[in-house]
N, C-alpha and C positions, 0 to 999 in steps of 0.2 A: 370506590373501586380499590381490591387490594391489590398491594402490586408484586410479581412474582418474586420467589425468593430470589438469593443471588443464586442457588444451585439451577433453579429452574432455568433460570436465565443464561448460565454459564452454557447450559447442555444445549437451549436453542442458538445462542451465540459461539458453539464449536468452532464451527468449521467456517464461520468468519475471524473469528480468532488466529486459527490456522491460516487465514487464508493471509492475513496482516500481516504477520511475524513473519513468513515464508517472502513476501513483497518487501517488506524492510530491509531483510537479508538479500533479496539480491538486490534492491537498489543499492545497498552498500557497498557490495560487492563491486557494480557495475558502475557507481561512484572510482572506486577505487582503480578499477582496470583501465575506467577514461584518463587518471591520472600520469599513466606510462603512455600514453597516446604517444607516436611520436611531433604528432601536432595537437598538442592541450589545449591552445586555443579554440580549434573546433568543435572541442566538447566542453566547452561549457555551460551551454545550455541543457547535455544533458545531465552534467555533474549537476548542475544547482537544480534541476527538476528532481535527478534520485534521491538528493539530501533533500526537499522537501518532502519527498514520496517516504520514504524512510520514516522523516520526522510524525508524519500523520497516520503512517500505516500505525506505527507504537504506541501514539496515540490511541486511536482509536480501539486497539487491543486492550488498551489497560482501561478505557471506560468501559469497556463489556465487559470486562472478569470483574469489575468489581459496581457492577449493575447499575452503572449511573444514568438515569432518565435522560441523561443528555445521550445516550448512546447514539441513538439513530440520527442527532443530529450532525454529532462528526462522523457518522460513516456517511453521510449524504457527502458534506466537502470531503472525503476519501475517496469516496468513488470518484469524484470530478479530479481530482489533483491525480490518481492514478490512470484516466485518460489522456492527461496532459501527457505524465511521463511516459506512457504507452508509447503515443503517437511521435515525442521525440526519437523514445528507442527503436522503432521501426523503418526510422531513418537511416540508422546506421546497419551495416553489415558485420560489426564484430557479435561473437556467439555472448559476449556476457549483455550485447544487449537486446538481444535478443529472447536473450534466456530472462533480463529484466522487463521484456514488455510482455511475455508469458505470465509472469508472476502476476506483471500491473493489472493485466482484464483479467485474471483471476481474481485476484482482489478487489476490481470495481464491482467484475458481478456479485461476489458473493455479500459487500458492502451494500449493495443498490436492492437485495431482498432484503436485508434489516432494515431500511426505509419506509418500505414498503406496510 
């Protein structure tokens, strides 16, 4: 079997692509905003979820732009680790994490069809 180019692959892997970098960015974000918390210790579960979420969304962006057969297996653990941090960020009431557990099921979904 031959295996598609990297263009081919780059054009079906878009808008997961997109969908990573966008999630990386706001967990970083949303990392950063828990930081000014005036109680930081109660965000720390979601700070160390965003910076994993972050760490794996990059991840998995840079194995699809550059067509590696492992693609679909780290967006499989992407979509799971951006569940995780979904469901922390939905806990909290500030807009950036809210606006990071938007990015996360977008991210999950659009990771969980390259899976597939």
């Amino acid at each position: 079997m031959i295996r598609p180019s990297v263009q081919e692959n780059f054009d079906r892997y878009a808008a997961c692509i997109a969908a990573c970098n966008a999630c990386a960015a706001a967990c970083l974000k949303c990392a950063a905003s828990c930081l000014e918390d005036q109680d930081v210790r109660k965000m720390t579960r979601c700070i160390a979820l965003d910076m994993d979420c972050a760490g794996i969304c990059a991840l998995a962006a840079s194995f699809m732009v550059r067509n590696s057969e492992f693609a679909p297996l780290v967006c499989e653990d992407c979509a799971e680790i951006c569940k995780w941090c979904r469901e922390e960020c939905e806990h909290h009431g500030s807009q950036h994490c809210q606006e990071c557990a938007k990015a996360c099921a977008a991210c999950m979904d659009a990771c969980l069809k390259m899976t597939a």
